[in-house]
C-alpha positions in Angstrom: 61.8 38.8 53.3 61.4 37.9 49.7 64.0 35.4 48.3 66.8 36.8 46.4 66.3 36.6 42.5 68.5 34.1 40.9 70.3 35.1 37.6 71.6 32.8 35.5 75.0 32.5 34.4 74.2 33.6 30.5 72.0 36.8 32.2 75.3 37.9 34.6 77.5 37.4 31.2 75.1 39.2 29.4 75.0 42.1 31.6 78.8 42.8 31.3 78.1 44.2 27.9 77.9 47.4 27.0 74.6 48.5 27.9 73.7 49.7 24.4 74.5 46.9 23.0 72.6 44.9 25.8 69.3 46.5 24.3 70.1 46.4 21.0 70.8 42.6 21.4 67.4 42.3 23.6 65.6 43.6 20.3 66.7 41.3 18.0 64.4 39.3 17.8 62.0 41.2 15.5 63.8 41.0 12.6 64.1 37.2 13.3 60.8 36.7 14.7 59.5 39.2 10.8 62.1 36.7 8.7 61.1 33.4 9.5 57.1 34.6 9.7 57.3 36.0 6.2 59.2 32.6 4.8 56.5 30.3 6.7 53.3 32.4 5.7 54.0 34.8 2.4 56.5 32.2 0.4 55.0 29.4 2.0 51.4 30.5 0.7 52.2 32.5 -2.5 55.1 30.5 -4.0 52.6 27.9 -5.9 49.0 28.6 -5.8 47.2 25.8 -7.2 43.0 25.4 -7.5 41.8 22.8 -5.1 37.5 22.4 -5.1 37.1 25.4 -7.0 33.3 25.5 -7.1 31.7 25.9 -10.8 27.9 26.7 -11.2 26.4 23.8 -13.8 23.0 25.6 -15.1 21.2 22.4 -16.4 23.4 19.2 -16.5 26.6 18.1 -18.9 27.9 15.1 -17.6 30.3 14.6 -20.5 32.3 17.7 -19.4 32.1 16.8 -15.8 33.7 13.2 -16.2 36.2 15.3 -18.9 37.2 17.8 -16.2 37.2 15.1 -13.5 39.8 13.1 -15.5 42.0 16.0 -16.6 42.1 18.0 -13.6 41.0 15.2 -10.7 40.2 17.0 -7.5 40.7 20.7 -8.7 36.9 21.4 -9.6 33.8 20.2 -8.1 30.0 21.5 -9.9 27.3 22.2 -8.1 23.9 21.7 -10.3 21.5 24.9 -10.5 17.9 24.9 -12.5 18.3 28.9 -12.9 20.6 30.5 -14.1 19.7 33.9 -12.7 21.0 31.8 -9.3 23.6 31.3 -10.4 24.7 34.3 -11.3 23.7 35.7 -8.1 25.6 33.5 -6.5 29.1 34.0 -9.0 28.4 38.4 -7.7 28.6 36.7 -4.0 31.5 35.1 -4.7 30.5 31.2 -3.5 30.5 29.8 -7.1 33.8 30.9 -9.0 32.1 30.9 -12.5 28.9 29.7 -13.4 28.3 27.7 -16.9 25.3 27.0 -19.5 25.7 24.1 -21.6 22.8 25.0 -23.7 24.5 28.7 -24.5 27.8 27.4 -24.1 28.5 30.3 -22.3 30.6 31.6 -18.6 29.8 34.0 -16.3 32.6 35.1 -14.6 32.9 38.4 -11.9 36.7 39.8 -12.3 35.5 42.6 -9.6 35.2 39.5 -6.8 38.5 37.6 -8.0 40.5 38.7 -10.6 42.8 35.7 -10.5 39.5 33.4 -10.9 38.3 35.3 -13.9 40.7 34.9 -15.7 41.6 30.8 -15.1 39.2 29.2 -15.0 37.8 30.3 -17.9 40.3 29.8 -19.4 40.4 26.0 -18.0 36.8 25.3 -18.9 37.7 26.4 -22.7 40.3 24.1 -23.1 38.5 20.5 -21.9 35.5 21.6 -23.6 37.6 22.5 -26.5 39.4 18.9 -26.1 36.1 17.0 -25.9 35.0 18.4 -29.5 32.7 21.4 -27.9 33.6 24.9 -29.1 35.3 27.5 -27.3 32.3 29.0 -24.9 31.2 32.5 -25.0 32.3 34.4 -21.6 30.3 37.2 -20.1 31.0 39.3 -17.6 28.8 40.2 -14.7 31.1 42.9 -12.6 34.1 44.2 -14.5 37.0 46.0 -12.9 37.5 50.1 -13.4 40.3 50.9 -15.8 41.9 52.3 -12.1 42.0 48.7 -10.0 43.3 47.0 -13.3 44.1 43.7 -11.6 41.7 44.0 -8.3 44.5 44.3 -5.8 43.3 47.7 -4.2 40.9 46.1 -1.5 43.6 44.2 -0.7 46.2 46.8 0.0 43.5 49.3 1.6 42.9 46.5 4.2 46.6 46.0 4.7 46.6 49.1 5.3 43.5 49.1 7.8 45.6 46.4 9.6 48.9 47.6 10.0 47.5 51.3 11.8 45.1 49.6 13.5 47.3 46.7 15.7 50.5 49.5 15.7 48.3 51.9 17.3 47.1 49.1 20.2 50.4 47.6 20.5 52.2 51.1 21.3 50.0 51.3 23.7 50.8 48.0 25.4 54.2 48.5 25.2 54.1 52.0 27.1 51.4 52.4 28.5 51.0 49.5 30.7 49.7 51.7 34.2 47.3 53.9 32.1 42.9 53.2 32.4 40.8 51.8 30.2 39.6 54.6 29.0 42.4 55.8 28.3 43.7 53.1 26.3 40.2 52.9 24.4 39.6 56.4 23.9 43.2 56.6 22.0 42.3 53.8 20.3 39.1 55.2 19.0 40.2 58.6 18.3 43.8 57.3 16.6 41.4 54.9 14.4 39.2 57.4 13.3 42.8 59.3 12.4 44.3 56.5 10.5 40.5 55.8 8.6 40.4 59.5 7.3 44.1 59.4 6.2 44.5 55.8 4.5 40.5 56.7 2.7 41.4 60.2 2.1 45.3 59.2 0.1 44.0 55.6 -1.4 40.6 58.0 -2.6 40.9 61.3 -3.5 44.7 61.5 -4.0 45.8 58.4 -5.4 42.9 57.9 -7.4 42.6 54.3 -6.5 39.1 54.2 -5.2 36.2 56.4 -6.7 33.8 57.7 -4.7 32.5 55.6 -1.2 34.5 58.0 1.0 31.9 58.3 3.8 31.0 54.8 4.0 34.8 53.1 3.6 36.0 55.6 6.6 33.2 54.2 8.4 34.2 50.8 7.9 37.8 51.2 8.3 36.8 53.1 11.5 35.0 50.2 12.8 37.5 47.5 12.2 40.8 49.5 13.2 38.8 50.0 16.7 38.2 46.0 17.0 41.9 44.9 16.4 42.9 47.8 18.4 40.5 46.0 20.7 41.8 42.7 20.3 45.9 43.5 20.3 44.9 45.8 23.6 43.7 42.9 25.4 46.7 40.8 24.3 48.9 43.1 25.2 48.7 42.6 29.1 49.5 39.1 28.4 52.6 39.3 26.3 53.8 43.1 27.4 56.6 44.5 25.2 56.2 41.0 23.0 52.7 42.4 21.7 53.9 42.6 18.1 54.7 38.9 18.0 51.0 38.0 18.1 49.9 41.1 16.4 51.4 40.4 13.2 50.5 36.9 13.4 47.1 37.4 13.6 46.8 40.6 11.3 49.6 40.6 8.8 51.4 37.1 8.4 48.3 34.8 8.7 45.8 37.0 7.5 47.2 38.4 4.5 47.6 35.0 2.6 44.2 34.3 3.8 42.2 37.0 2.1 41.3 36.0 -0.7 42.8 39.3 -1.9 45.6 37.9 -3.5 44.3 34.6 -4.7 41.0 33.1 -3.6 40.5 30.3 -1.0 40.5 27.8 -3.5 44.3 28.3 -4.7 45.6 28.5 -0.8 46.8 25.3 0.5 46.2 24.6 3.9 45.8 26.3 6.9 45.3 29.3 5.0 42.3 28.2 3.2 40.6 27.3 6.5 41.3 30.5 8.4 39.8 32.3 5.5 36.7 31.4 7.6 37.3 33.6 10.4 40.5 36.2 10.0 39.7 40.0 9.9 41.5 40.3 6.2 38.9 38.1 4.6 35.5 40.1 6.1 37.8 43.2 5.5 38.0 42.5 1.9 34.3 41.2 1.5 33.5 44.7 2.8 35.7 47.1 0.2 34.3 44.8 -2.3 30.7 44.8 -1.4 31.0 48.8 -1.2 33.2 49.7 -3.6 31.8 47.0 -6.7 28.4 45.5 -5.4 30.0 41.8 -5.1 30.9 39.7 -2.6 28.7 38.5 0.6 27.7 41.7 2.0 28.3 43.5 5.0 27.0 40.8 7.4 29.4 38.2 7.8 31.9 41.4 8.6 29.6 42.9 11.0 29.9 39.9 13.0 33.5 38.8 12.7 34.6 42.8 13.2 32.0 42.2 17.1 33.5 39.4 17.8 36.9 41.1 17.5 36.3 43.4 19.5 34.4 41.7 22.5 37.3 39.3 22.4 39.4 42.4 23.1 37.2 43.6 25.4 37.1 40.5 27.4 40.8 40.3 27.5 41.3 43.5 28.9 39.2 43.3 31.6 41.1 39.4 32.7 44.8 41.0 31.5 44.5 44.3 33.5 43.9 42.1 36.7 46.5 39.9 35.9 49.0 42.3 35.0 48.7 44.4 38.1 49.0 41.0 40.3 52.6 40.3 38.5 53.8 43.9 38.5 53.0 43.9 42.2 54.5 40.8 42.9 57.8 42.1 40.9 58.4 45.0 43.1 57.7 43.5 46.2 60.4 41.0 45.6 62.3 43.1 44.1 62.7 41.0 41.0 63.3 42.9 37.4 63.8 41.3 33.8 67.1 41.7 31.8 65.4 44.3 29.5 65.1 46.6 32.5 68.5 46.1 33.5 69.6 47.0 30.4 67.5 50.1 30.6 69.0 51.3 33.8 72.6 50.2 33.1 72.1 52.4 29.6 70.2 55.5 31.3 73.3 55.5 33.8 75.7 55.0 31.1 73.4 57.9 29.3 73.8 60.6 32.2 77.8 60.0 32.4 78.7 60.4 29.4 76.4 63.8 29.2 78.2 64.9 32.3 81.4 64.1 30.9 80.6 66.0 27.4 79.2 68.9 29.9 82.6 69.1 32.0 84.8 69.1 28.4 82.8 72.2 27.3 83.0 73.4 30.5 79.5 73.0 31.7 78.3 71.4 35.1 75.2 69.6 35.3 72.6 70.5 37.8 68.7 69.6 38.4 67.5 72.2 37.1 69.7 72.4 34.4 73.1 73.6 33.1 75.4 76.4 34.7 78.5 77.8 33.1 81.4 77.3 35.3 83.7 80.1 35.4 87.2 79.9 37.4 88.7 82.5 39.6 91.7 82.9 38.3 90.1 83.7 34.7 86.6 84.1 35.3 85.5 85.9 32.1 84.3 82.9 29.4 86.8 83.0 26.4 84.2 81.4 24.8 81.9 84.6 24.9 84.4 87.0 23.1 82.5 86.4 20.1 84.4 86.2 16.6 85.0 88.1 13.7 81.4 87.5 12.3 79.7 88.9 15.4 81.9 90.9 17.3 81.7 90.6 21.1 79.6 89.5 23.4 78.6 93.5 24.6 78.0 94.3 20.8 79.4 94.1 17.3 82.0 96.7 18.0 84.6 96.1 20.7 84.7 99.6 21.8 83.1 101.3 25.1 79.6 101.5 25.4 78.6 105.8 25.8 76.4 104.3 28.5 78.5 104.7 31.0 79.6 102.0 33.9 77.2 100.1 35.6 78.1 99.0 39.0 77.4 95.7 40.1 76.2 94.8 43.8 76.9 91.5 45.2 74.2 89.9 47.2 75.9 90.3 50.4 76.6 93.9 50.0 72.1 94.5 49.7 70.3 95.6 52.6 67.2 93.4 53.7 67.4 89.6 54.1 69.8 88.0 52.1 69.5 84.8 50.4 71.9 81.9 50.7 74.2 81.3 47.3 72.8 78.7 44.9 72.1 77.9 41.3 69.2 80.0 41.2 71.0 83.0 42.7 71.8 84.8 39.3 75.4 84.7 37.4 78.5 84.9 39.0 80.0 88.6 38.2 82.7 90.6 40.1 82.2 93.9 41.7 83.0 97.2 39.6 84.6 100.1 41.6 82.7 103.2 41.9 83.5 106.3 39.5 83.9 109.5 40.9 83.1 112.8 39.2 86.3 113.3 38.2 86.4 110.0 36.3 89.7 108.7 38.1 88.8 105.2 40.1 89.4 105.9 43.7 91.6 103.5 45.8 89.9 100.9 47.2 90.3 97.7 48.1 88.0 96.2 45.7 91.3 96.1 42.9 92.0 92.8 42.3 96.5 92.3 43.2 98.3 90.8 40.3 100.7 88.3 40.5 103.4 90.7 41.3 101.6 92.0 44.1 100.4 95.3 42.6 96.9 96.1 42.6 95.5 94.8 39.2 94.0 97.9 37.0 92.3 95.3 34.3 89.3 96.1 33.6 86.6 92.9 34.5 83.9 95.2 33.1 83.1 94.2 29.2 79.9 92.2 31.3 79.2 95.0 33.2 80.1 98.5 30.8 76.4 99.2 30.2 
């Protein structure tokens, strides 16, 4: 025999509360889990961005502006030498050097399609020591502007968000109820639900917003791809953490990968850890990839390619561990018999639940059955007041509360049919009373089917506005 579970004093307190409230209190810790992530990643990260080792392509040498720059801004720039200055534009389009600049031209190259916020500072920057040191303001030249529709270059980043948020909701409703299902099953709703969400978040941020021209095709492909690996990945978690998932979910593809983008601000203006994970979380290849497709800048598609398989095996691996694991613990909870206050409070509320629909059944004067709802109707008064209709309708028979020129119907009780009878039951048909026979002369003969009244007379009221067809 299993030992008996032991509840703790706090879970027995807790499980005198109303069982509504029991779940509702069980669930609050989303909202404080979303509070505290947003202070400690999105203010944390976004409330002052400041350049640290911003890397500036130096076609040539100018050591008088490096010393300058060193002394006015110590630790926020760092140049990297080039003898070509077609490299180094080529590296400013793959977005490794923030700006690249000729001393012999005087002149920047910036790409506002790669970083917006870059383009337009350090520029900016380099003006004003060069400026200060008794050089003339340099010429800047763009090498990828932005389309009068992504004004500021925020639309990668908000098309990824997007990709995120349908791609780890998607997984983590599926870890939350659907814990005994295949995994086949899980994947194939995974796949299919991603290629849903691609068509709908390419198809409104496309061709109905306007905020992406052209590139349908290939961005629903890539969307496809990478809501499949996080659904991947958050599946796999999922048998770990159970109805938890979203913890870790948003962690990994909202509150820790948004700052890390480099959609919002580039590496270089995130302070750390965010600068570091820019290395490996899915927002950063995500945004690389819109940018690559969409503008022809960035790294390409092969730093993605990877990140989004690793994903995805790292999903894969985890489901294949986590289902093993999670049927050992739900076996091991049933044989002892042990449950978890959530489920208490789910089968304290789903009691609570049928009760109270009984008890709103029996006020309208319902009864509640298996397969359904029967009317009750007393003895005493068994025709339904409630089915005299009103003076919109009319009665129940018809609009007029007249006698039908049908004629009356008699009515046969069960017991009163030849052949096998059946015993009495829900599924028997309505309860009705007998209607006396007519004969030709129209006048009811006596029989024993009148119903007494409560002086003792036989009762001439007619039961028959149910049956008067």
């Amino acid at each position: 025999m299993p030992e008996p579970q032991r509840i703790s004093r706090y879970r027995r307190w807790y499980g005198t509360l109303h069982p509504s409230l029991q779940l509702i209190g069980l669930q609050l810790w989303m909202p404080l889990f979303f509070i505290v992530g947003f202070c400690l990643c999105y203010v944390f990260a976004f409330h002052a961005p400041h350049p640290h080792d911003v890397p500036v392509a130096l076609v040539g040498s100018d050591p008088t502006l490096v010393a300058a720059v060193d002394k006015a801004l110590p630790g926020e720039y760092v140049f990297h030498t080039y003898d070509s200055l077609a490299r180094a534009k080529q590296d400013v389009l793959a977005g490794t050097m923030a700006v690249a600049y000729d001393p012999s031209a005087n002149e920047v190259f910036k790409a506002s399609a790669h970083q917006f916020q870059v383009a337009s500072l350090v520029p900016a920057t380099l003006s004003s020591v060069l400026t200060g040191i008794g050089v003339a303001a340099p010429t800047v030249t763009e090498l990828a502007p932005l389309p009068a529709y992504d004004e500021y270059g925020t639309v990668a980043m908000y098309v990824m968000l997007a990709w995120c948020i349908g791609g780890y909701m998607v997984a983590m409703f599926i870890g939350i109820m659907g814990g005994p299902l295949r995994h086949r099953t899980r994947m194939t709703v995974i796949v299919v639900g991603g290629l849903v969400i691609s068509l709908i978040t390419n198809t409104l941020a496309g061709p109905v917003v306007g905020a992406i021209h052209g590139h349908w095709i290939e961005l629903v492909l890539i969307a496809w791809g990478w809501i499949v690996a996080i659904g991947l990945a958050v599946n796999g978690l999922s048998y770990f953490v159970g109805r938890f998932i979203a913890a870790p979910a948003m962690i990994c593809f909202v509150f820790l990968s948004m700052p890390s983008s480099g959609g919002a601000y580039p590496k270089w203006f995130m302070p750390e850890p965010f600068a570091w994970l820019n290395h490996v979380v899915v927002g950063s290849s995500m945004v690389d990839m819109i940018k690559h497709e969409i503008y022809g800048v960035g790294p390409g598609f092969g730093r993605g390619l990877v990140t989004m398989g690793c994903y995805a095996a790292a999903g894969l691996v985890l489901m294949f561990f986590g289902k093993q694991w999670w049927e050992r613990r739900r076996i091991s909870a049933i044989v002892n018999n042990r449950t978890t206050m959530f489920q208490d409070a789910q089968n304290a509320n789903r009691e609570f639940l049928g009760k109270q629909r009984d008890a709103e059944l029996e006020r309208h004067g319902l009864t509640s059955t298996e397969t359904g709802t029967l009317s009750v109707l007393r003895d005493d008064d068994w025709e339904d007041d409630r089915a005299t209709g009103d003076v919109f309708t009319g009665g129940r028979d018809g609009l007029e509360q007249g006698s039908t020129p049908t004629g009356r119907i008699p009515v046969v009780r069960q017991a009163d049919r030849s052949g096998p009878t059946r015993t009495g039951g829900a599924a028997n048909g309505p309860r009705t009373r007998p209607v006396p026979r007519v004969d030709a002369s129209g006048r009811r003969p006596a029989s024993t089917g009148s119903r007494p009244s409560r002086s003792g007379a036989p009762d001439e009221r007619q039961h028959g506005r149910h049956a008067e067809r």
